[in-house]
VMD Tcl script that builds the backbone (N, CA, C; Angstrom):
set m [mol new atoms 210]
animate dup $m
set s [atomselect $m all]
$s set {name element resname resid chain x y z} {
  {N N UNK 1 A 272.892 86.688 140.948}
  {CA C UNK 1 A 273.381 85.775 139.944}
  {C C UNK 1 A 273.981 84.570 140.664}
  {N N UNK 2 A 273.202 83.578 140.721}
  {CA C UNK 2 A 273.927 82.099 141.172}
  {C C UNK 2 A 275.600 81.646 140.338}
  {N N UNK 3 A 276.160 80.849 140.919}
  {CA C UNK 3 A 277.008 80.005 139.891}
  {C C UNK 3 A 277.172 79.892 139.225}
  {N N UNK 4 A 276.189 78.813 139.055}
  {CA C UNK 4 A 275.992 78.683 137.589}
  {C C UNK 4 A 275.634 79.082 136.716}
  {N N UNK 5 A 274.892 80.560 136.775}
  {CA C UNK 5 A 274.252 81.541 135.927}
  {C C UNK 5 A 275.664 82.276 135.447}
  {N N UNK 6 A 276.934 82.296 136.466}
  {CA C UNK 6 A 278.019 82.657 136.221}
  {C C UNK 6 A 279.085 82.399 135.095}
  {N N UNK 7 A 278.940 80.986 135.512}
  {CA C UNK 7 A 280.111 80.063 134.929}
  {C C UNK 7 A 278.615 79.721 133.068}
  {N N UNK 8 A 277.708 79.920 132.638}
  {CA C UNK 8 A 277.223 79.870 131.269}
  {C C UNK 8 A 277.327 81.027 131.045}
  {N N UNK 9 A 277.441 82.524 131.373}
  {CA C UNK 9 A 277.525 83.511 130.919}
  {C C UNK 9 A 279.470 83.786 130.447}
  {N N UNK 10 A 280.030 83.442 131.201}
  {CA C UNK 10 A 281.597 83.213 130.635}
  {C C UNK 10 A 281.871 84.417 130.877}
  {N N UNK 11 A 281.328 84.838 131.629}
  {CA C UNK 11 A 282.280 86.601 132.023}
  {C C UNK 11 A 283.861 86.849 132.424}
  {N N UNK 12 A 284.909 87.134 132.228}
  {CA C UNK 12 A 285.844 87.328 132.129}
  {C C UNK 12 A 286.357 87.404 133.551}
  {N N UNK 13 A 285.794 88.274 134.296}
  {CA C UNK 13 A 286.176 88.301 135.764}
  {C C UNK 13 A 285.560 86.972 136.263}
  {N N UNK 14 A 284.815 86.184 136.257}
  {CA C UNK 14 A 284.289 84.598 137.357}
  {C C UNK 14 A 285.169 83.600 136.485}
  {N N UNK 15 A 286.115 83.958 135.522}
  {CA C UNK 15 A 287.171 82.374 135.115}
  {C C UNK 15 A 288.272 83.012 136.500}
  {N N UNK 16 A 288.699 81.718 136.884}
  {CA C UNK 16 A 290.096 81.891 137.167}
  {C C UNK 16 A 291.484 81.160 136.022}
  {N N UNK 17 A 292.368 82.403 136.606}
  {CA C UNK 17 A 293.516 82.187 135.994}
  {C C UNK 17 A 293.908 81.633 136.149}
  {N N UNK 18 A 294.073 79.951 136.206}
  {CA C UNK 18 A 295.218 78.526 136.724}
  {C C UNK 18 A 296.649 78.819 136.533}
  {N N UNK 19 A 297.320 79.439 135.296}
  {CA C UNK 19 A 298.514 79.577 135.636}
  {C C UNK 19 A 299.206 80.887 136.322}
  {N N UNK 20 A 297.916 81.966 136.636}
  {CA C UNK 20 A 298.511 83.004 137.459}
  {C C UNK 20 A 298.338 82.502 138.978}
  {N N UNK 21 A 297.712 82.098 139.053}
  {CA C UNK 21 A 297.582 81.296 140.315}
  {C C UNK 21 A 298.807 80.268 141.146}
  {N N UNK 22 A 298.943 79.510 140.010}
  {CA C UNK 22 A 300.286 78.495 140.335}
  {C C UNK 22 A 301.706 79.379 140.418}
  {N N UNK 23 A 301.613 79.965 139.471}
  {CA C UNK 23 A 302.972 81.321 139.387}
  {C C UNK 23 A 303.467 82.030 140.712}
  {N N UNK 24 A 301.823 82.203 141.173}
  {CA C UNK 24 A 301.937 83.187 142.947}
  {C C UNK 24 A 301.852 82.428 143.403}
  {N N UNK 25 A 302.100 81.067 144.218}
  {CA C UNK 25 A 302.130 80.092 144.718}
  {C C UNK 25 A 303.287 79.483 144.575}
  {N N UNK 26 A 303.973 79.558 143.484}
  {CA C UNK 26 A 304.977 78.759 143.298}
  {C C UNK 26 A 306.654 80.039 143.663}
  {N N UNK 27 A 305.953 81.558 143.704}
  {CA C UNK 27 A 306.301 82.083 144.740}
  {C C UNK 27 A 306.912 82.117 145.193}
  {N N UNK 28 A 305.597 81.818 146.563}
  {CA C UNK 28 A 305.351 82.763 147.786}
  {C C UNK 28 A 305.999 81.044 148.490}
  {N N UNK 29 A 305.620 79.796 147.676}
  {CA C UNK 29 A 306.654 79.034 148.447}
  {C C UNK 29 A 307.846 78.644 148.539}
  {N N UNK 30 A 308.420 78.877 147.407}
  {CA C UNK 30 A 309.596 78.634 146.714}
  {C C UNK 30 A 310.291 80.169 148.310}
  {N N UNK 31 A 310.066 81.412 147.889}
  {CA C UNK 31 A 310.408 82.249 149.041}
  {C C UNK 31 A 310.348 81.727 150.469}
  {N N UNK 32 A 309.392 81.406 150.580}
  {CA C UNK 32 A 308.994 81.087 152.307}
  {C C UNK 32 A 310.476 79.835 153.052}
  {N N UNK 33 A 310.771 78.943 151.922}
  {CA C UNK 33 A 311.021 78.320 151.847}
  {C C UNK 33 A 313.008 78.554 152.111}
  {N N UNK 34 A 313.121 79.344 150.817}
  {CA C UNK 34 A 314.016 80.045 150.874}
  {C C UNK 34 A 314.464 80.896 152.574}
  {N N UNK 35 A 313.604 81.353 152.513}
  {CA C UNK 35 A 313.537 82.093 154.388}
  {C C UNK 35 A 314.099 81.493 155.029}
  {N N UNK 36 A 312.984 80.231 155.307}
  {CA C UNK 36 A 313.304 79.666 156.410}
  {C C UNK 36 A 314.780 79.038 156.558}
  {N N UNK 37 A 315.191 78.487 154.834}
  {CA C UNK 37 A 316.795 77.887 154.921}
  {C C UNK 37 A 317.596 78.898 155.163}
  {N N UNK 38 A 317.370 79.751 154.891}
  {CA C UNK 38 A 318.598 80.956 155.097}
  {C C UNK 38 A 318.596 81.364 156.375}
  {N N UNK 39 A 317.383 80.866 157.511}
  {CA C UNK 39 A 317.366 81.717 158.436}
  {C C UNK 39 A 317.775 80.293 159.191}
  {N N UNK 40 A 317.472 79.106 159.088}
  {CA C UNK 40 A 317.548 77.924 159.701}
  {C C UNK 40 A 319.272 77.449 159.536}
  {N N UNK 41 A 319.969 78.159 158.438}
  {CA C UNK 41 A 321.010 77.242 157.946}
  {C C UNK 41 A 320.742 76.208 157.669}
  {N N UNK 42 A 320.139 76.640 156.314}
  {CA C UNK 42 A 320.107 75.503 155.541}
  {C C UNK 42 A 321.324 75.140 154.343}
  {N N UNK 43 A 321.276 73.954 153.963}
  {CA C UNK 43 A 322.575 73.881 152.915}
  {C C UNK 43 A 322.484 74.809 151.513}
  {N N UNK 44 A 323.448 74.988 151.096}
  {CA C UNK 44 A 323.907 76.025 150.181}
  {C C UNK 44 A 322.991 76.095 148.685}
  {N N UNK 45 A 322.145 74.381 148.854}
  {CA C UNK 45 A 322.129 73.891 147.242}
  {C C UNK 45 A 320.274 74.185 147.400}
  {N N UNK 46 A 320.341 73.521 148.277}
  {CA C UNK 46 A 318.167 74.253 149.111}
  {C C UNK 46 A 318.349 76.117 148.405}
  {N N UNK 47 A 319.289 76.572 149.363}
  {CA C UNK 47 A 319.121 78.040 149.295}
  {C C UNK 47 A 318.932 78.547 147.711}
  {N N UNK 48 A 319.735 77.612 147.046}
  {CA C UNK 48 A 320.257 78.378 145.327}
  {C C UNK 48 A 319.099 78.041 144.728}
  {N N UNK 49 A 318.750 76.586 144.782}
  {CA C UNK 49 A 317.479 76.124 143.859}
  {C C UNK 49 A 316.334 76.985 144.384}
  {N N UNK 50 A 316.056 77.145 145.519}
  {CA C UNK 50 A 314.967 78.118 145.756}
  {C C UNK 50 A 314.720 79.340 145.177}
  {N N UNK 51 A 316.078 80.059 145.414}
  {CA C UNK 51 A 316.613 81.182 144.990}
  {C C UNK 51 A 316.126 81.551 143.316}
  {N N UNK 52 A 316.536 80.257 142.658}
  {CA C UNK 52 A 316.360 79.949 141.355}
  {C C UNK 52 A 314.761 79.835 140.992}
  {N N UNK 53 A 314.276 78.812 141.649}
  {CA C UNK 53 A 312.670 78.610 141.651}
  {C C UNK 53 A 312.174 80.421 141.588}
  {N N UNK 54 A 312.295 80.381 142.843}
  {CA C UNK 54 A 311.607 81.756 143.028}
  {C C UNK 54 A 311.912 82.952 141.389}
  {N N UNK 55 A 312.951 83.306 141.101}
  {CA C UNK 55 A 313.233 84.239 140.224}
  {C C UNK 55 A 312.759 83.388 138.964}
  {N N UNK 56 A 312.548 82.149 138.480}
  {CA C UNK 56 A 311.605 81.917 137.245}
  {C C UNK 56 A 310.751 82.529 137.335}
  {N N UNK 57 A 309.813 82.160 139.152}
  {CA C UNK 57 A 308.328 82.327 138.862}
  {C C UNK 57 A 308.070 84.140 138.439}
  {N N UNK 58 A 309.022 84.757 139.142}
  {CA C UNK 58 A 308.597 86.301 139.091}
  {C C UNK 58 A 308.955 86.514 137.964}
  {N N UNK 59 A 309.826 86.098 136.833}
  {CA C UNK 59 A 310.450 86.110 135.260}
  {C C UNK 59 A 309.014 85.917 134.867}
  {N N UNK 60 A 308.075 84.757 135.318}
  {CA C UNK 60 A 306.627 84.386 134.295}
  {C C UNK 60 A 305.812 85.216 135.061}
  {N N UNK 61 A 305.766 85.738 135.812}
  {CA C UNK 61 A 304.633 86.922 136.476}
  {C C UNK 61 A 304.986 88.382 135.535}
  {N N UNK 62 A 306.436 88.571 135.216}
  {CA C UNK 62 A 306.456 89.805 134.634}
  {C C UNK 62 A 306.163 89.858 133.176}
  {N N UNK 63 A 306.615 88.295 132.291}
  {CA C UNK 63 A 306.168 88.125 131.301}
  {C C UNK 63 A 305.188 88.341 131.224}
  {N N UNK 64 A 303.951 87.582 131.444}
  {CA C UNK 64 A 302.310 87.591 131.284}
  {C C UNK 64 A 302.140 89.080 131.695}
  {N N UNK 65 A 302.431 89.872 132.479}
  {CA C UNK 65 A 302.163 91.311 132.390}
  {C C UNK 65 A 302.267 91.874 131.275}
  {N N UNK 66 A 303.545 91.939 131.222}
  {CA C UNK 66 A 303.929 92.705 129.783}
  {C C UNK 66 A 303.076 92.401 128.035}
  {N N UNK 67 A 303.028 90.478 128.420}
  {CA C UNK 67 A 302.333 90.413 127.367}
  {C C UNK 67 A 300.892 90.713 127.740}
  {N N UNK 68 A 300.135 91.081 128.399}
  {CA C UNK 68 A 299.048 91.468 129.060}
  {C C UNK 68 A 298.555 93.339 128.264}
  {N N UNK 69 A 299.525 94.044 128.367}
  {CA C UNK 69 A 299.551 95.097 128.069}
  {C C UNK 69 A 299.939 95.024 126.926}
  {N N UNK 70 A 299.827 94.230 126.053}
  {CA C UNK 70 A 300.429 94.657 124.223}
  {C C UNK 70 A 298.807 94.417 123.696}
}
mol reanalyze $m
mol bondsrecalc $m
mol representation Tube
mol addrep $m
């Protein structure tokens, strides 16, 4: 099955998910990020907003699960 034989058949597994995608990305950098200030000494306000970033994105990763399973 080519591509494009893919993307006109609309099969469920060949879409990608754009906002599960951005969610794990927005993450894994928001964390990484976090790391490195905490490990670099970074200032207090980097560490929190990250801190913060990060726990939305996993708040909308657990949402879409849950609503996933209803």
């Amino acid at each position: 099955m080519t591509k494009s034989t893919a993307q006109q058949t609309g099969h469920p597994a060949d879409r990608v998910d754009l906002p599960l995608v951005l969610l794990w990305s927005l993450v894994v950098i928001s964390g990484t990020v976090n790391f490195v200030a905490s490990f670099d000494g970074g200032s207090l306000w980097v560490q929190s907003v990250c801190g913060v970033v990060t726990a939305a994105g996993l708040t909308g990763l657990v949402l879409r699960r849950v609503r996933r399973r209803r």
